[in-house]
C-alpha positions as CSV (number, residue, x, y, z in Angstrom):
1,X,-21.0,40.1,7.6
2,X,-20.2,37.2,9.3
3,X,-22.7,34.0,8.5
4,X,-23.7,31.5,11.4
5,X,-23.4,27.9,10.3
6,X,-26.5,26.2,10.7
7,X,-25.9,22.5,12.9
8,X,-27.3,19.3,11.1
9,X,-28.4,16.7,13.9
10,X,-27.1,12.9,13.3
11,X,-29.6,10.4,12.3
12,X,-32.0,8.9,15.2
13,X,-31.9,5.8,14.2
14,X,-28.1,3.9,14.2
15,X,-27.2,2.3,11.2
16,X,-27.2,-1.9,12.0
17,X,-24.8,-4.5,10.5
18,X,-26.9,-7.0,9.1
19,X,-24.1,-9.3,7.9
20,X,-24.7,-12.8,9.2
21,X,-20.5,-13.8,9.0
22,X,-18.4,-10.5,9.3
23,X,-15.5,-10.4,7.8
24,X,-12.2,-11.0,10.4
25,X,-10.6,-8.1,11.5
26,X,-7.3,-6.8,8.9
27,X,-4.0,-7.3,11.0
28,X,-0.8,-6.6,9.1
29,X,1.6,-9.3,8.6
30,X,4.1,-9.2,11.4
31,X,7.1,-9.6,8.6
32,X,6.2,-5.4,8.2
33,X,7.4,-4.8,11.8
34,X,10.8,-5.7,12.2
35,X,14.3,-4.1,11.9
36,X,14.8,-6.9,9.1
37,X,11.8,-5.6,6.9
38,X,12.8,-1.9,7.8
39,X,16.4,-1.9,6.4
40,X,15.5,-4.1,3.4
41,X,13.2,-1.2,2.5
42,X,15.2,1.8,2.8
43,X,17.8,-0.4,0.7
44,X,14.9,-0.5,-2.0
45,X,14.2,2.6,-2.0
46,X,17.6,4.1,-1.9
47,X,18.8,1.9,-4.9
48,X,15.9,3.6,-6.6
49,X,16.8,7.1,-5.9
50,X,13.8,7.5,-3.9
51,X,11.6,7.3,-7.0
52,X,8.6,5.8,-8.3
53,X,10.2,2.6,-10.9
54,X,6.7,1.8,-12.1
55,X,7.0,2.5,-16.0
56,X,3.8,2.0,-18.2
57,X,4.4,2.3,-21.7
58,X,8.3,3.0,-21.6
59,X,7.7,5.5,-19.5
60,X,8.9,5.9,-15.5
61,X,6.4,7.4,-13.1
62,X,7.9,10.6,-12.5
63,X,7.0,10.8,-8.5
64,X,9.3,11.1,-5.9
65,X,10.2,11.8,-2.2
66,X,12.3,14.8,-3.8
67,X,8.6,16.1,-5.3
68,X,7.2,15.7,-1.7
69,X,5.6,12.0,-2.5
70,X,5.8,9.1,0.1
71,X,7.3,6.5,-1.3
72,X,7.3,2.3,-0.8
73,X,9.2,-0.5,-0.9
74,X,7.0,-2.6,-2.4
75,X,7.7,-6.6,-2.8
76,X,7.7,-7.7,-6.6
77,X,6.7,-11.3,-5.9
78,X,4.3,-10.3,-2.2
79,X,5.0,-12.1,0.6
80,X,1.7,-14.3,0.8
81,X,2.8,-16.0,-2.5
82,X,6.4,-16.9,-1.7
83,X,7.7,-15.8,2.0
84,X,11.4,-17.2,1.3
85,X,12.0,-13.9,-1.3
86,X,10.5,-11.5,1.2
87,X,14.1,-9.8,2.3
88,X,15.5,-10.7,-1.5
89,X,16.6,-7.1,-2.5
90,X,15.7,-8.2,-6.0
91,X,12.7,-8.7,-5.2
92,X,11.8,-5.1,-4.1
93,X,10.8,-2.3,-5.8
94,X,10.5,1.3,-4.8
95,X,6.4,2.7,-5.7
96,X,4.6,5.2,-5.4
97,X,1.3,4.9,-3.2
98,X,-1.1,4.9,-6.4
99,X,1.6,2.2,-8.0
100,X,1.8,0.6,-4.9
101,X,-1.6,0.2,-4.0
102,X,-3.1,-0.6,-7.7
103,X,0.2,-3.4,-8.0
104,X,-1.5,-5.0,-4.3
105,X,-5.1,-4.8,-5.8
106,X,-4.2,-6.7,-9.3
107,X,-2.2,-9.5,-6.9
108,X,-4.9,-9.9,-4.5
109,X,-7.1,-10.4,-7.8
110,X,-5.0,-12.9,-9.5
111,X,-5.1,-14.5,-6.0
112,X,-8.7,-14.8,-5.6
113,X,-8.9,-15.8,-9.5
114,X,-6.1,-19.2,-8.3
């Protein structure tokens, strides 16, 4: 027996922005888009053996490109703090998103703390 899906309608009234200053619009940094950046990061990631290097107590994240996971170059020191390391290979590590992403959160928090 086959069931019919019953449609929901959208709401009738739009939902309005009340924010008196929006925020500006996110643009990535420019750095991310040239052949530069791009062969600094496979670099990264190949010295890495395409796998996560974040290690929390002793221990290394055990993703990979080899377990199906996309993987990052990520910059150790970001770019907005010190822009003359940005193509340093020392200064890359290879994450994993979830590594990558909470590593970006805690140094846009330190920032905002400065």
């Amino acid at each position: 027996m086959k069931r019919s899906r019953i449609p929901t309608l959208g709401p009738r009234v739009p939902t309005l922005d009340t924010r008196k200053v929006k925020p500006p619009e996110k643009r990535a940094d420019p750095h991310y888009q040239t052949a530069e950046h791009q062969r600094w990061a496979l670099q990264v990631k190949k010295r890495a053996g395409w796998r996560c290097e974040h290690v929390e107590d002793g221990v290394r994240c055990e993703r990979s490109r080899a377990n199906g996971d996309q993987m990052y170059a990520d910059h150790v020191v970001e770019i907005r703090d010190d822009r003359s390391r940005a193509l340093d290979l020392n200064n890359g590590a290879c994450k994993c998103a979830e590594h990558n992403v909470r590593k970006g959160l805690q140094a846009r928090a330190d920032r905002m703390r400065s």
